[in-house]
C-alpha positions as CSV (number, residue, x, y, z in Angstrom):
1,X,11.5,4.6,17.6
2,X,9.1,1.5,17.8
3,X,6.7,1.0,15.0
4,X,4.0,-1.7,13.6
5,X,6.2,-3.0,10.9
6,X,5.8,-6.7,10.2
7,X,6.6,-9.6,7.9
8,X,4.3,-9.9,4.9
9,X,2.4,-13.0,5.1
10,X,3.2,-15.2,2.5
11,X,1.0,-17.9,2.6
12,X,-2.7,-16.5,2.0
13,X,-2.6,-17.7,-1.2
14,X,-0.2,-20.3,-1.5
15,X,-0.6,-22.7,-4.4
16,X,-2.6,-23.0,-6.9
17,X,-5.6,-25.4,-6.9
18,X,-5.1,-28.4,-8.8
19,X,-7.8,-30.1,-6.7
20,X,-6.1,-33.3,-7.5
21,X,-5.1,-36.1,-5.1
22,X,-1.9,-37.7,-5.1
23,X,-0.5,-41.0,-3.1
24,X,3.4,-41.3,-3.4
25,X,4.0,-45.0,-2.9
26,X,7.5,-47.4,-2.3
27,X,9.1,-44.3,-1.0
28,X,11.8,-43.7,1.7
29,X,10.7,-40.6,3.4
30,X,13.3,-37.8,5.2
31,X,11.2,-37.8,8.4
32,X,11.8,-37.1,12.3
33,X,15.5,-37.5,12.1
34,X,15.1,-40.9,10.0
35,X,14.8,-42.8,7.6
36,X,10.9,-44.2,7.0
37,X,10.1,-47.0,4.8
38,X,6.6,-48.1,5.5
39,X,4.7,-44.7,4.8
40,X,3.1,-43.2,2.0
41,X,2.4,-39.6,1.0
42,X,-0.7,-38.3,0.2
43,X,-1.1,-34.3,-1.3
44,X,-3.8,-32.5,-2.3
45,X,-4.2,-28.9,-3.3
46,X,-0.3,-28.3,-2.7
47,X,-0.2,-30.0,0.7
48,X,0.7,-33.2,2.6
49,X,-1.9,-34.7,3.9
50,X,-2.0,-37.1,7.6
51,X,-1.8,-40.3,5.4
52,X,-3.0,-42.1,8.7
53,X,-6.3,-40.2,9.4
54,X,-6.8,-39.9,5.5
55,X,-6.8,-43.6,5.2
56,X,-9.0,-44.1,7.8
57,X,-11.3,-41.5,7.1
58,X,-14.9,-42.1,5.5
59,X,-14.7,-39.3,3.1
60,X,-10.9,-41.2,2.0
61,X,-11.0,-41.0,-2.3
62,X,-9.1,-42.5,-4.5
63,X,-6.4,-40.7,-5.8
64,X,-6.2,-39.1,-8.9
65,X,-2.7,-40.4,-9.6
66,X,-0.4,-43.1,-7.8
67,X,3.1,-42.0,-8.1
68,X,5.7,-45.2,-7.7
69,X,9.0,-43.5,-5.9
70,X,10.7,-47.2,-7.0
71,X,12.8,-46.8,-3.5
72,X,14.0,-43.5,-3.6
73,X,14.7,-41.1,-0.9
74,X,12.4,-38.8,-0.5
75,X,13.3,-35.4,1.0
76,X,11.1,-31.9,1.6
77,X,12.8,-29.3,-0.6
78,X,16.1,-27.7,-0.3
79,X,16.0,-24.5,0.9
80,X,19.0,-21.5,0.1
81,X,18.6,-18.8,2.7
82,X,21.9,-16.9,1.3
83,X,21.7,-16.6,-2.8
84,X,22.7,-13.3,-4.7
85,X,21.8,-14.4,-8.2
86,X,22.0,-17.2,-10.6
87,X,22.1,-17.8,-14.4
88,X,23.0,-14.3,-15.2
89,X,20.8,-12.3,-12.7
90,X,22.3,-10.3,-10.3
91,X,19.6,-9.2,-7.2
92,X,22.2,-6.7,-6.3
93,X,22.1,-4.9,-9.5
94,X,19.2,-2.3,-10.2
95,X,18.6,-2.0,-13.8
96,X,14.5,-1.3,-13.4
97,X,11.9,-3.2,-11.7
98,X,11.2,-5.2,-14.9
99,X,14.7,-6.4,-15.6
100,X,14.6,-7.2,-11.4
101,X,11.2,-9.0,-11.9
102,X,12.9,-11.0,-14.7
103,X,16.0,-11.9,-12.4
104,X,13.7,-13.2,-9.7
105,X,11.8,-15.3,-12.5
106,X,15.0,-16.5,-13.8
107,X,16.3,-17.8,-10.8
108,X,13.2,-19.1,-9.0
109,X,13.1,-21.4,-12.6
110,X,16.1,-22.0,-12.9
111,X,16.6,-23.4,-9.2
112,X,14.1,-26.3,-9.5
113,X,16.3,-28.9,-11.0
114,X,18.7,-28.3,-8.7
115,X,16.1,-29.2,-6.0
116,X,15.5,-25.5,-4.5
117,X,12.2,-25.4,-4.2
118,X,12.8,-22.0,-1.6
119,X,15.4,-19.5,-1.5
120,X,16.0,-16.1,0.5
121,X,17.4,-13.6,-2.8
122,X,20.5,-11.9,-0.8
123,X,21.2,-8.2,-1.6
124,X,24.9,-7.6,-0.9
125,X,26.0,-3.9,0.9
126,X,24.7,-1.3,-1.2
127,X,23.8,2.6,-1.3
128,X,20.4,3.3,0.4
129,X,18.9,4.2,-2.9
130,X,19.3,0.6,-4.7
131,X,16.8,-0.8,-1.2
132,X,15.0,1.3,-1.3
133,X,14.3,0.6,-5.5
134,X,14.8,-3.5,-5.1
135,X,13.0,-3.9,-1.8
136,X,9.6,-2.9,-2.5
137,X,9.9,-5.6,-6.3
138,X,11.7,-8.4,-4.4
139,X,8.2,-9.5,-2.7
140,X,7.8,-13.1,-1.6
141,X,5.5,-14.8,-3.6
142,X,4.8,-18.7,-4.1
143,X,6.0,-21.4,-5.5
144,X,4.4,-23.5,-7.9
145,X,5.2,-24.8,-11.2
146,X,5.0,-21.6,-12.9
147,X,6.5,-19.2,-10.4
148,X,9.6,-21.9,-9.5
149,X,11.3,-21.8,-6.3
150,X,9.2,-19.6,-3.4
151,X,10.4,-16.4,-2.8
152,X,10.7,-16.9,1.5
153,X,12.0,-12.8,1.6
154,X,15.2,-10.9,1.1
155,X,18.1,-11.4,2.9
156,X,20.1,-8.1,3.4
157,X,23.6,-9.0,3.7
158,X,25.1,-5.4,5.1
159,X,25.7,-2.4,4.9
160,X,25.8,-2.7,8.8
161,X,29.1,-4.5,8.3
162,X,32.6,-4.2,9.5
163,X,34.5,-2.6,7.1
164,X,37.7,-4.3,7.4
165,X,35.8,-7.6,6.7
166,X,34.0,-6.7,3.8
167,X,35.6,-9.1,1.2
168,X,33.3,-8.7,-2.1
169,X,31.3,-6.4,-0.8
170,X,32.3,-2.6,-2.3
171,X,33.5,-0.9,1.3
172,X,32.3,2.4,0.2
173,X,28.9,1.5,0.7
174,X,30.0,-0.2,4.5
175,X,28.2,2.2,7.4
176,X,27.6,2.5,11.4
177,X,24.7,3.0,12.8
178,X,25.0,6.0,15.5
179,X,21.6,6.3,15.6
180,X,20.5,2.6,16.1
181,X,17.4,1.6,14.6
182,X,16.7,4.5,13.1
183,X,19.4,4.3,10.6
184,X,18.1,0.9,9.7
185,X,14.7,2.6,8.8
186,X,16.4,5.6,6.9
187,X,18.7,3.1,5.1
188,X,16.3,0.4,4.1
189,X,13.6,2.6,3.6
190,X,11.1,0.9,5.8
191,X,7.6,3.4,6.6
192,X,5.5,3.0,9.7
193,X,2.5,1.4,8.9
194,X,4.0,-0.7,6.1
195,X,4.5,-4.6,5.4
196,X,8.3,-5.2,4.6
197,X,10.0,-8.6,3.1
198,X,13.3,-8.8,4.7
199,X,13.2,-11.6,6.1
200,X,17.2,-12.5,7.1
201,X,19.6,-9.6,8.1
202,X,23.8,-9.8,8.1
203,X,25.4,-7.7,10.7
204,X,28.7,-7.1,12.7
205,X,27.4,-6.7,15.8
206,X,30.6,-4.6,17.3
207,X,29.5,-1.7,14.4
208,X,28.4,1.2,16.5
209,X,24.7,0.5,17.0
210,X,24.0,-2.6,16.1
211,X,23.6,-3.9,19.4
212,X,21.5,-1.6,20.2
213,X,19.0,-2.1,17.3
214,X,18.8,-6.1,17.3
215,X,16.0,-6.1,19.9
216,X,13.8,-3.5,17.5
217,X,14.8,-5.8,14.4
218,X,13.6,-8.6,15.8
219,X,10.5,-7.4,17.0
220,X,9.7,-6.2,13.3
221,X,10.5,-10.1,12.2
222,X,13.6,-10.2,10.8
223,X,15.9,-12.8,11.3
224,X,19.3,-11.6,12.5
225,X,22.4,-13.8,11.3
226,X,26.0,-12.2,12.5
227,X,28.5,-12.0,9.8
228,X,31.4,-9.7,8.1
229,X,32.7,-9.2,11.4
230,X,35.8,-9.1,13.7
231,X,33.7,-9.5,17.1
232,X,35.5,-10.5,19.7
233,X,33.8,-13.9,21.2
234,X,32.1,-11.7,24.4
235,X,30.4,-9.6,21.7
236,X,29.5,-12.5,19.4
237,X,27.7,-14.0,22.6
238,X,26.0,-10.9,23.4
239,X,24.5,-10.9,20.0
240,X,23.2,-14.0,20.7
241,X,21.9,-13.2,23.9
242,X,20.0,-10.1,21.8
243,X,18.1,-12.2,19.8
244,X,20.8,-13.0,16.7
245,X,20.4,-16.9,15.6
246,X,23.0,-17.9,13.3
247,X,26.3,-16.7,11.9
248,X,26.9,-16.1,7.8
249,X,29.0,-18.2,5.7
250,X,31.1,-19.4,8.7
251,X,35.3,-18.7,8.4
252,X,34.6,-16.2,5.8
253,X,35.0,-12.5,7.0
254,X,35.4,-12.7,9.7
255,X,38.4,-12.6,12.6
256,X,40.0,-15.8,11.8
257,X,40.1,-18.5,15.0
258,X,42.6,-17.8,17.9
259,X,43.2,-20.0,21.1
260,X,42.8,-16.7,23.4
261,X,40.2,-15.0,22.1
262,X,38.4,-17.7,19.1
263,X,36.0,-14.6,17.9
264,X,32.6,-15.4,16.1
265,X,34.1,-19.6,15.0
266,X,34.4,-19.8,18.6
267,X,30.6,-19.5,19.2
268,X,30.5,-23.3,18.2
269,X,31.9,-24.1,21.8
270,X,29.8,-22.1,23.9
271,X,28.1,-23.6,26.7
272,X,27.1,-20.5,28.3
273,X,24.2,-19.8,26.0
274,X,22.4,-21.7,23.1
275,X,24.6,-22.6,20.1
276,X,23.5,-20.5,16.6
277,X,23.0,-21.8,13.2
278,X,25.9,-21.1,11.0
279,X,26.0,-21.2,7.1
280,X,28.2,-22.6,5.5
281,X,29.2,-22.9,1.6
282,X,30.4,-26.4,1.0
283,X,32.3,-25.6,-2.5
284,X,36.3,-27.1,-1.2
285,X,36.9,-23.3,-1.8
286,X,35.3,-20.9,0.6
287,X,36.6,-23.3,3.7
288,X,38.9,-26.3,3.4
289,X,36.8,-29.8,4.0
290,X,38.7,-30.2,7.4
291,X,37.3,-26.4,8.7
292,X,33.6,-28.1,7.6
293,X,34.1,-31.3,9.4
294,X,35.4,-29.5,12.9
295,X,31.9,-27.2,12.6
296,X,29.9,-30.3,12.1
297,X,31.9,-32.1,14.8
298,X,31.0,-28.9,17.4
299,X,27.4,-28.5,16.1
300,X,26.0,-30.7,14.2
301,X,22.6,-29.5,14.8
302,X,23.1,-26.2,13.5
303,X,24.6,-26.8,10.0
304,X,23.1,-25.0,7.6
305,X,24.5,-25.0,3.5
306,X,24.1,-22.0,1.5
307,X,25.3,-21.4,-1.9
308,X,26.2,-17.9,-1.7
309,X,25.8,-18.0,-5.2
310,X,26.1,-15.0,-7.6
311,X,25.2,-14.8,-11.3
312,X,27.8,-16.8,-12.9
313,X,26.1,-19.6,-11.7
314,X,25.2,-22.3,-14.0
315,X,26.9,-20.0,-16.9
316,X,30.6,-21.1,-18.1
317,X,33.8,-19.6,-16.8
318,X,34.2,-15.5,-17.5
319,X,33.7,-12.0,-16.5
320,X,30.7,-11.0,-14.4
321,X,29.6,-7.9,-12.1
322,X,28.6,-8.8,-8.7
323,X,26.6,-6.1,-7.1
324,X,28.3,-3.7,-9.7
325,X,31.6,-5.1,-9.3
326,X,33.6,-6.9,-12.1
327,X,34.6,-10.4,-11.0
328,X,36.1,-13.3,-12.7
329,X,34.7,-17.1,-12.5
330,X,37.8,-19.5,-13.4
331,X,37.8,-23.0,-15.4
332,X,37.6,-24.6,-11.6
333,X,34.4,-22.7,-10.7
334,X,36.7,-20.0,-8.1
335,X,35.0,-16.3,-8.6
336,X,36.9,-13.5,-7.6
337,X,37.2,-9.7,-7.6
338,X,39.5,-9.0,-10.5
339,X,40.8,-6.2,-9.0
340,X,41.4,-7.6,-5.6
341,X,41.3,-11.2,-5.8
342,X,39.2,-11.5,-2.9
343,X,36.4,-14.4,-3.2
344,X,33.1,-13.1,-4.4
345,X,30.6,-15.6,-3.8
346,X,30.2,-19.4,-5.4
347,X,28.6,-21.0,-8.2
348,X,27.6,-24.2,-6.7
349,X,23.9,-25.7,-6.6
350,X,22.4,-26.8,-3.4
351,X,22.8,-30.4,-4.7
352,X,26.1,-30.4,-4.7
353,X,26.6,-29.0,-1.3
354,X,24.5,-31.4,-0.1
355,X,26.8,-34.4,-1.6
356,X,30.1,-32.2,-0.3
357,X,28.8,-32.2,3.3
358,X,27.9,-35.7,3.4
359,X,31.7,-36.3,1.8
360,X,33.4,-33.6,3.8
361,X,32.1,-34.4,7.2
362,X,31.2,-38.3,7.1
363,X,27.7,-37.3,8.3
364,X,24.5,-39.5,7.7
365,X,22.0,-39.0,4.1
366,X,19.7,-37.8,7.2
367,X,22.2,-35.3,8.4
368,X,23.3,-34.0,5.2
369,X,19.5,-33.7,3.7
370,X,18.0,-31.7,7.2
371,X,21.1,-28.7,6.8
372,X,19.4,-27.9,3.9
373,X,16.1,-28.6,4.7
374,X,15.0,-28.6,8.4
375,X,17.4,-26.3,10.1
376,X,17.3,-23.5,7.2
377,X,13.2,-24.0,7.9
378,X,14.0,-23.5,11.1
379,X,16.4,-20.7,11.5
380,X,13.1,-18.8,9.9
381,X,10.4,-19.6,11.7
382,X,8.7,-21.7,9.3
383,X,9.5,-25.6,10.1
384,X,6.0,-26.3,10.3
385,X,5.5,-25.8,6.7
386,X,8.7,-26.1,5.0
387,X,12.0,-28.2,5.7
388,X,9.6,-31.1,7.1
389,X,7.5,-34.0,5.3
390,X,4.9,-33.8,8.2
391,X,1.0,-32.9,7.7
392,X,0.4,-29.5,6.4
393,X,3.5,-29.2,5.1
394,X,4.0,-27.6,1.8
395,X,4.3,-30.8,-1.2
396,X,7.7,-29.4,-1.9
397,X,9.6,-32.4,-2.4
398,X,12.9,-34.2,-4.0
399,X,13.3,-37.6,-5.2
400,X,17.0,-38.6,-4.8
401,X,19.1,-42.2,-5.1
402,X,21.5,-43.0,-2.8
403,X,24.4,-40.6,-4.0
404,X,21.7,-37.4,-3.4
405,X,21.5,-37.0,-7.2
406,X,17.9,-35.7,-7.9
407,X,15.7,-38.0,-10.3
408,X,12.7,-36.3,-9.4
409,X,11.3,-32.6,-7.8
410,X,8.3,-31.5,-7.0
411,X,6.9,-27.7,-6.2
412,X,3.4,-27.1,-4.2
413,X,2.5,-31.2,-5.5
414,X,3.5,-30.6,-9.1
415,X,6.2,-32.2,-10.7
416,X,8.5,-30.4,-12.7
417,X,11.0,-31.5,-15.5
418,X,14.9,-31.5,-14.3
């Protein structure tokens, strides 16, 4: 049942005007796959400028301030494409569109000093109803010193999910699709003629229908990520083939790895089509360092960290809900379903998995910085404005010294306190 749905454009109205040049001097800039030391940034109105052609050019002013970077590394800002709440906000759990408004605020805030400068809000499986009420408030909207982080979309993280691989997710609300794309319409409550904001969608593609409903999914713009799964390898890879372009917080439900048959893990060996991205939650708790360094070894390329956090992040050990459901965060930062045990998401910041994956996989500061900057940008579609320090580029940027602790951030050319 094709329709005109379509991503909403977020960018119309990006920043806000400062109308105020800035040149970011002595800097050592995350750019092209290296390291650059004899650069400088220029940003006006919210943007990086072409430093070359603005020095050059006849119409070149003086800035308005000369910011001294004193060596640092610069790096675009990180971006979380899988985050279901933070500092007591839960985006799984309707309580009104004000309180929901509020959570976004909150955590859009609150990610800044952690150098999140964009993030994907992640609704966990859920009853049609709660999309159909958090959907329409969870807009994307821009980031700037006042908003926070930018809001890139939602990221809809079931109920198209296998139920035997639910983990924290409550497997009442898991369902099949008989009817294909319709019953992503009827469940998400999407209307012809209307904008939507899901931007990133979890699936197990051997659910009945799922398959069958990727190539209408994609043309609608959303990004289709396989996760919560037992696929067999054949059916992971004909995801793929339909258009899917990454897997969800890789070794985590899903069919564990088998020499015979090595199911979704084993899509970081193909050679018969393109390798995916795959998230992956650097925490030492959701997979062992050794699992992280093997998927870095395979892919390198298509490392992307997530927190998966939930809303016991950045808030001291305790009892929580995560999308209704009571969990427990322990003095070692572990949260689980009390009643289960299972893991229910993480409470890490996005620094810290960058500093993890550089120490769990011996990769480069380069390496570590562009899986959760570039490749994120790029698993959406939007590398040419986000994930990159190249002209046009949003001015979304992090200051860091050489053990990726952040001295400095930046949102839309602003500098905010951390």
């Amino acid at each position: 049942m094709p329709f005109p749905i379509s991503f909403n454009s977020m960018h119309d109205e990006r920043h806000e005007n400062t109308s105020r040049l800035i040149k970011i001097i002595n800097g050592r800039l995350i750019r092209d796959h290296k390291i650059v030391e004899d650069d400088v940034l220029y940003i006006y109105d919210g943007k990086i400028l072409d430093s070359q052609n603005y020095f050059f050019s006849a119409n070149g002013d003086v800035p308005d301030e000369i910011i001294d970077a004193k060596g640092l590394l610069i790096s675009p800002g990180f971006i979380d494409v899988q985050i279901n709440g933070a500092f007591g906000s839960d985006f799984s759990d309707w309580q009104g569109e004000e309180n929901m408004r509020c959570n976004v605020d909150n955590v859009a805030k609150g990610l800044l000093k952690y150098g999140c400068t964009s993030f994907v809000p992640t609704i966990i499986s859920s009853k049609s109803e709660i999309y159909q009420k958090v959907l329409p408030v969870l807009k994307t909207r821009k980031g700037n010193k006042t908003n926070g982080a930018e809001v890139l979309g939602v990221h809809l993280e079931g109920p198209f999910i296998q139920s035997s691989q639910h983990g924290a997710h409550e497997v009442s609300h898991v369902r099949t699709a008989p009817n294909g794309f319709s019953d992503f319409v009827e469940t998400y409550g999407l209307r012809e003629g209307n904008d939507h904001n899901i931007r990133l969608i979890t699936v197990a593609p051997e659910v009945e229908g799922v398959l069958d409903s990727l190539k209408d999914l994609i043309r609608i713009g959303v990004t289709v990520s396989i996760g919560h799964s037992s696929a067999t390898v054949a059916q992971a890879e004909e995801a793929v083939e339909k258009g899917a372009k990454s897997i969800t917080h890789l070794f985590n439900a899903m069919q564990q790895f088998h020499h015979r048959d090595p199911g979704i893990i084993g899509m970081l060996g193909t050679t018969r089509i393109p390798r995916p991205y795959y998230g992956i939650i650097c925490d030492g708790i959701h997979a062992h360092p050794n699992s992280i360094k093997i998927a870095y070894d395979s892919h390198p390329s298509g490392a992307i960290l997530v927190t998966d956090a939930m809303a016991a992040m950045g808030l001291p050990p305790g009892d929580y809900t995560f999308g209704g459901i009571p969990v427990r965060k322990t003095a070692d930062d572990k949260v689980e379903v009390i009643k289960t045990g299972r893991l229910a998401g993480s409470v890490i910041t996005m620094d810290s998995c960058v500093r993890n994956f550089k120490k769990f996989t011996g990769c480069s500061i380069i390496e570590a910085i562009e899986a959760a900057t570039l490749h994120p940008a790029e698993l959406l579609g939007i590398q040419h404005i986000k994930g990159t320090l190249h002209a046009g580029a949003d001015a979304d940027l992090v200051f860091l010294n050489e053990d990726l602790r952040i001295v400095r951030c930046f949102i839309a050319g602003e500098e905010i306190e951390i």
